[in-house]
N, C-alpha and C positions, 0 to 999 in steps of 0.2 A: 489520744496520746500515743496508742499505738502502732498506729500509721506514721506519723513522724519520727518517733523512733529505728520504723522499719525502714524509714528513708535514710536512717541515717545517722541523726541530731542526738543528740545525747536525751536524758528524760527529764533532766534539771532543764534545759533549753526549750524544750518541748511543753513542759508543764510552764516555763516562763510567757512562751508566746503564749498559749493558749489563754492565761490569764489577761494579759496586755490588751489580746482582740476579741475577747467575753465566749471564747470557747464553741463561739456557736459554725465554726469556718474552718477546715482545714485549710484551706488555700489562703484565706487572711494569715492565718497562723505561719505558712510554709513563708508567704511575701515577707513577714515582718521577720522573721529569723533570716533572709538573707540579707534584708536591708538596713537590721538591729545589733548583727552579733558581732562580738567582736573580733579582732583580725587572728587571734592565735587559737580562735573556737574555727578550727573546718573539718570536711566530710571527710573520713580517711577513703584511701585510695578503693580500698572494699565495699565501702560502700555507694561510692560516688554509681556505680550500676543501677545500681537499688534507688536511686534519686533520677536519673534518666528514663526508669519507668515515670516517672510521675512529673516530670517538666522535660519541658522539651528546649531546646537550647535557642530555637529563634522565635519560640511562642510569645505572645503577648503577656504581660502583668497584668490584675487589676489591684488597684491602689486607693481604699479610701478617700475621696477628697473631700472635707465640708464635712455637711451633716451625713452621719453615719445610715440614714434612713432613704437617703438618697443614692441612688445608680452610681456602681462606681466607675469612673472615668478612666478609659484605655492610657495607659503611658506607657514606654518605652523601655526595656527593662537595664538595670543601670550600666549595661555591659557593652552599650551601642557604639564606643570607641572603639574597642579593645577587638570585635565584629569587625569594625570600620579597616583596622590596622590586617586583619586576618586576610580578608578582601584581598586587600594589594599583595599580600604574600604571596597570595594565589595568580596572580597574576604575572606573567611570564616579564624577563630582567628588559627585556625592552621595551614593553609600555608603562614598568617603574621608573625607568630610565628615559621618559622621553621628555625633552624641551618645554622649559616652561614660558622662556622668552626666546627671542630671537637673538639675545646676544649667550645663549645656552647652545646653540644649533652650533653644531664643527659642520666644515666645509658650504659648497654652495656660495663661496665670497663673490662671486657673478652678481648675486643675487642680494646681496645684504651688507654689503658695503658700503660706507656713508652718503654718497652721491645716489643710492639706489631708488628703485622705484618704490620697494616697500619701506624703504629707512623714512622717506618723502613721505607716503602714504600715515606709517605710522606717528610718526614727529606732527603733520599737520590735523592726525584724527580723520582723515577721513580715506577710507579705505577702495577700493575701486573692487569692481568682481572681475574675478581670476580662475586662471585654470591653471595647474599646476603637472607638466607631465616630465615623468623621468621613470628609469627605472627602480624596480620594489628596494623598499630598504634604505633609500637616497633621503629621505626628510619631510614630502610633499605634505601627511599629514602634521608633522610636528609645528613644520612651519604657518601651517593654517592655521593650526590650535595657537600656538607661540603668538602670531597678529593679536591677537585680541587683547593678549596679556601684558602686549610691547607698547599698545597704546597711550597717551597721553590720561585717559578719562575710561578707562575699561570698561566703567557703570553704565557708557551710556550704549552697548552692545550685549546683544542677547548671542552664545552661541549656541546654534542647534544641527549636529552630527546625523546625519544617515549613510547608509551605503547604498549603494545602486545594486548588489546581489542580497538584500534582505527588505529592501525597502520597492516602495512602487509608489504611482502615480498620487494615489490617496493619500498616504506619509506626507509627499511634496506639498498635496493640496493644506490641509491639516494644519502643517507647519506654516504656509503661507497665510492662512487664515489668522493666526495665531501674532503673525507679524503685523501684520495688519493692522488688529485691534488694537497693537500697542503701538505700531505708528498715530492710529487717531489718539491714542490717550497721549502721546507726545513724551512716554517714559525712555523706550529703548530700539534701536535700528536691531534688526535679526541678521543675524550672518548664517548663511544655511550654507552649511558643509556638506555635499557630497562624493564619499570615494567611490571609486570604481567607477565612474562617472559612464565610460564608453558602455555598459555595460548597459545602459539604458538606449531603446531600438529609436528610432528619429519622430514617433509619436509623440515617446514618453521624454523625449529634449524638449519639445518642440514644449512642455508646461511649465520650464523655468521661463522661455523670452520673455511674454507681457511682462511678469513680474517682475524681470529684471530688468526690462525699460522703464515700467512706472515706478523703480524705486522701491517697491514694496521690501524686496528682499535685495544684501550684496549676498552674489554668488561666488563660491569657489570651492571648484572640480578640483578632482584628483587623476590622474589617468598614466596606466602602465602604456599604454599605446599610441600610436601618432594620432592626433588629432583631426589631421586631413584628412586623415580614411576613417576613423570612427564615429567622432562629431560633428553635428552638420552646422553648415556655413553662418549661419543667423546666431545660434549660440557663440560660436569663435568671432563673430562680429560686434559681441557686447560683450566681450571677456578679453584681457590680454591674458596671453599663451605664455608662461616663461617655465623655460627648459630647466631641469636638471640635471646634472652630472653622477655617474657613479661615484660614492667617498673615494680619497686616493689612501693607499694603507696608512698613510701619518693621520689622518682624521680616523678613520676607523681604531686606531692606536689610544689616540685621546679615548676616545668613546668609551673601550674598552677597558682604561684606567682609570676610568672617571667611575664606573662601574666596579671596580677593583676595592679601589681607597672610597667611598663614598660610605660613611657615617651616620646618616640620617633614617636609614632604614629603609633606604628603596635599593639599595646594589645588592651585592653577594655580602653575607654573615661576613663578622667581625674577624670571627675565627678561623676565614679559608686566606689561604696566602697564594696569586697566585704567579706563577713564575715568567721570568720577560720571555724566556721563548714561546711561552701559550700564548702569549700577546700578538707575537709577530707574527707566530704561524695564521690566528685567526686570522689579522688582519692583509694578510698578503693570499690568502686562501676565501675570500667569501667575495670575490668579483666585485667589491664594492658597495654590498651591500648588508648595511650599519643590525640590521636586524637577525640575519643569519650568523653575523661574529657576535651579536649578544647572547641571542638562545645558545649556541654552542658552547660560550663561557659556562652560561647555566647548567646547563647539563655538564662539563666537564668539574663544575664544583661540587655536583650533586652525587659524581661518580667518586668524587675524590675523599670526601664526607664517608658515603658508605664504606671506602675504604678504609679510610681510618676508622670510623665505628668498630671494626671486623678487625683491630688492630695489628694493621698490617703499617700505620704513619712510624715513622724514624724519627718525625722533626719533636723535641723537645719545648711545649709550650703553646704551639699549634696547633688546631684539630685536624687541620688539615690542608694540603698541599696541594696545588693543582699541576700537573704535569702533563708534559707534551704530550703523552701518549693516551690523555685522559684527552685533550684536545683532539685529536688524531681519528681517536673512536666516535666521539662526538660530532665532530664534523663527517667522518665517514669517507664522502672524497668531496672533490673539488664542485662545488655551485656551477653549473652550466647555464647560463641567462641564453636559453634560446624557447621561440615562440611558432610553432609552426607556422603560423596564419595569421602572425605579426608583424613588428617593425623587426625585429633581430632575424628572421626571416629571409627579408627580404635584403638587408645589409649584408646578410652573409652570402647571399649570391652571387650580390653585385661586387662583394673582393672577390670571391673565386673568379670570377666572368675577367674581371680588369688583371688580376695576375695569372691569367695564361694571356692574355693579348699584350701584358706585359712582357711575355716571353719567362718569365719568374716560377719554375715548376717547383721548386719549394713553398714558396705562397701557396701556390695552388692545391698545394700536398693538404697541407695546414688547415684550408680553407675550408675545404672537402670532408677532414676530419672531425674539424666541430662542427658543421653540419649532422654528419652520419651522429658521432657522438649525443649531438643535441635530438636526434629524432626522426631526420629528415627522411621523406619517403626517396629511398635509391634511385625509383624511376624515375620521380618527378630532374632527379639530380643528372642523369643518363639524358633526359629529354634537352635538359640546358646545354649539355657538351653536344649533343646530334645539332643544336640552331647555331652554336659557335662555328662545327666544323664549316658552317655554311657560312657564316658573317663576315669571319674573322680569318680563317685560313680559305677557305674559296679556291677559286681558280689556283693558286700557289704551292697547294698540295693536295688535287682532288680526293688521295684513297684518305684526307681524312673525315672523308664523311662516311666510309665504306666502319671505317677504325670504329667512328662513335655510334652508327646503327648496331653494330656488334657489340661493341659494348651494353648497350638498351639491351638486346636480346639474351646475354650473358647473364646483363644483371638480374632479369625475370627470371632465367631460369634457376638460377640458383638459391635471389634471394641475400639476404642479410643473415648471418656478418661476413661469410665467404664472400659476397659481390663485392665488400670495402676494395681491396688490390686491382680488381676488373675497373671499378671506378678512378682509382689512383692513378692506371698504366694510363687511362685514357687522358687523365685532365695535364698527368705528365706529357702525351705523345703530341697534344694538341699548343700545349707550352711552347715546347721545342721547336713546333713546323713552324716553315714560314710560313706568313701571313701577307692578305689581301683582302680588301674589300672594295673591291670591283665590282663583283654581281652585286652585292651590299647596296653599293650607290648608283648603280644600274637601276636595280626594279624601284628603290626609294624615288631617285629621278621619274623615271616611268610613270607609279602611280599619280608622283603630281601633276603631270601631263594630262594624266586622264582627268584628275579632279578639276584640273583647272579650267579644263575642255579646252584645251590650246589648239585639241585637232578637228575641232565644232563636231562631234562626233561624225566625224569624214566615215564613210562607210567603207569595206573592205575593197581595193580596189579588183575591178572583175577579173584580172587576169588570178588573182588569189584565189577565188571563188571556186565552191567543189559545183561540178555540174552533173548530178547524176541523170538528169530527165533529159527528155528531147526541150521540154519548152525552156529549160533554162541554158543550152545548149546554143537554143537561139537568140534568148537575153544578149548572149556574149561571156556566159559565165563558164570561166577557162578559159577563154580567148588568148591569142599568142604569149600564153604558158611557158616557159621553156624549162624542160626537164635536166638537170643540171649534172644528172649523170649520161645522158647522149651528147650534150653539147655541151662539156665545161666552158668551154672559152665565150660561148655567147649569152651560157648563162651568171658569167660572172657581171655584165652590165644590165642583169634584169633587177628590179626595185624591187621590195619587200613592205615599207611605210606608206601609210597616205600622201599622197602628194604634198598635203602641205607641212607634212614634216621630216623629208626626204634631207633636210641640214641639221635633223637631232641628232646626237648620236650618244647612247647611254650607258654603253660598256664603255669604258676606258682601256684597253686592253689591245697588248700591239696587236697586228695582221699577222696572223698565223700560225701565232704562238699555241700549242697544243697545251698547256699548262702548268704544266710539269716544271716546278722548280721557278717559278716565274716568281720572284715575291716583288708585291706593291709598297712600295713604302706610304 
């Protein structure tokens, strides 16, 4: 009795169990006072310590069942909701918050509008494998998980979730095994979800095709990245590819009020209120991405909470307030979706590149800045303006290739963040020149000449030829040469091409013109 007391229990409760479970068991005794007493008998707060030594909060019960002489049977202790609910608290407002069905999902109306592939897919019950690519925060998993629940007949699919950076080839195998069996027992089709899909090298692709020709499994990927370049062709040939959109702030808006006023215990507490500017700033601040304007909510009601805790709240009746400046801190600054060695990468070259050839040195300013901003290595950015001076201004303005070598050189030597304005002057200076692309379509013409062997690889004709020996002297190699600084005027009718392409001609570009100031349209 003394031990239960020291736990806590009063000694009329303690002498009670003891009697009830024949004295011979602390632990029968401790089971039956929690699962016997009544509701206004509890541990005071003092002593609740003292009971922590002695049970542990996720240990197992044992619980008589039957005859008292028999093993008693593991059960569950009666606290397994209350666990369950705790769970989810702990889990960050965007995975409480995410899509149970497809008609739950804001934005992506491309994709889920009643004509659609998946409204079809799901209305007929049978679902086709998909790859799912858009940028983070857009929907790709919600909507995956959403399919299954949007169906006609839900029971008769199994879903099973992996990632591509946790999981590996074994997981795949495992879970394919798994479908299988219950394809032969005839219960349920497995839909194996994989995110991160790219992220798996062209071996470890290469174990979803059989299965997903013979049916074993529907596939559907998830992937921050293009396709073309990350997944290989045999997977994108047994999967439709459909694109996602970053949210526009009116869906991001929803989202985050839906998260605001939601009752049921998966949004923010009852008692935080928060304000429409927090709303609109999230939503016009997180690039469109529905996950980064949730956690930020989170965190700015968590800040807004503690604040009122520490009774600094004003408002009468509310615990607590959420305010811009609680957003502000929480989001920190603005979301940059850039990839060095990705698709956003690669789209932000190709504006910077089209708004200087657009003659546009504001684009170009802009262009240049979320680049640097986003990461981008300076030189690799220096090297893109040195191939323009050449492509795009050309012949039209030759010193701006002399402009964009110096700038490379500037930019090495100094480095980031000083090189930023060495950068600017130049993708400004390159803007403003005129342009040509003459040499451009010069050597592009040219090489195909050569591939195409139009000139049956025609050899150099001998008068071209260096002749430094005696025996190739008597070849003919050099033979009536004409040096074109002794005789301009007769070396203006000597050839230069193979004979048989003496009617190419691959520069476009008048007689004479020195280049200066020449622009091509």
């Amino acid at each position: 009795m003394e031990q239960l007391v020291s736990m806590g229990f009063s000694s009329d409760l303690a002498g009670e169990a003891l009697t009830a479970t024949g004295g011979d068991s602390i632990q029968k005794a401790t089971d039956w006072i929690l699962s016997h007493r009544p509701p206004h008998q509890t541990t005071t707060a003092t002593s609740q310590p003292k009971l922590d030594r002695f049970l542990r909060p996720n240990s197992k019960t044992l619980t008589p069942v039957g005859d008292s002489n028999k093993r008693p049977k593991l059960s569950p202790p009666p606290s397994t909701h209350r666990h369950r609910h705790r769970h989810r608290q702990h889990q960050p407002l965007s995975e409480r918050m995410r899509p149970r069905t497809l008609d739950d999902v804001v934005g992506q109306d491309h994709l889920l509008s009643p004509s659609s592939l998946l409204r079809s897919a799901v209305e007929s019950n049978r679902l086709p494998s998909i790859i799912f690519w858009g940028p983070p925060g857009t929907g790709k998993t919600s909507i995956a998980k959403s399919l299954i629940n949007s169906c006609k007949d839900p029971s008769q699919y199994r879903f099973v979730s992996l990632s591509a950076v946790t999981s590996g080839v074994k997981d795949v195998r495992d879970a394919v095994e798994s479908a299988k069996k219950l394809n032969l027992e005839g219960k349920k089709r497995t839909v194996l979800f994989m995110d991160e899909v790219h992220r798996f090298n062209k071996s470890q692709q290469d174990s979803f095709l059989p299965v997903i020709e013979d049916g074993s499994i529907l596939f559907i990927g998830a992937t921050t990245e293009n396709p073309s370049f990350h997944l290989i062709t045999p997977l994108l040939s047994r999967c439709r590819v459909l694109t996602l959109n970053p949210l526009k702030p009116n869906h991001v808006e929803t989202l985050l009020k839906r998260a605001a006023d939601d009752d049921s215990g998966r949004g923010l507490s009852s008692n935080v209120e928060v304000d429409d500017s927090v709303i609109e700033f999230l939503a016009n601040n997180c690039d469109g991405d529905a996950r980064v304007a949730l956690n930020a909510l989170e965190i700015s009601a968590t800040m807004a909470t503690a604040r009122a805790g520490s009774g600094e709240g004003d408002v009468v009746g509310v615990a607590a307030v959420v305010a811009l400046d609680d957003a502000k801190e929480a989001l920190q600054s603005k979301h940059l979706a850039y990839d060095k060695a990705g698709d956003q990468h690669y789209n932000l070259i190709s504006a910077l590149h089209k708004s200087m050839r657009g003659g546009d040195a504001n684009a170009a300013i802009y262009w240049l800045a979320r680049m640097l901003e986003g990461g981008e290595e300076p030189l690799y950015i220096a090297r893109r303006l040195i191939r323009f001076a050449s492509e795009d201004v050309g012949l039209a303005d030759p010193s701006a290739l002399t402009q964009a070598v110096a700038c490379y050189q500037a930019s090495h030597f100094l480095g980031m963040p000083e090189c930023n304005v060495i950068l600017a002057q130049c993708a400004a200076y390159l803007a403003l020149a005129p342009k040509s692309i003459a040499v451009y379509r010069a050597i592009e013409t040219a090489r195909k000449v050569v591939k195409d062997s139009v000139g049956h690889n025609e050899g150099v004709p001998l008068h071209l030829r260096n002749a430094p020996t005696k025996l190739m002297k008597e070849l003919g190699y050099g033979k009536e040469y004409i040096y074109p600084p002794d005789d301009p005027s007769s070396a203006a009718a000597q050839t230069y091409l193979p004979s048989s392409l003496l009617h190419y001609k691959f520069l476009d570009w008048p007689e004479g013109a020195s280049g200066d100031g020449q622009e091509q349209e």
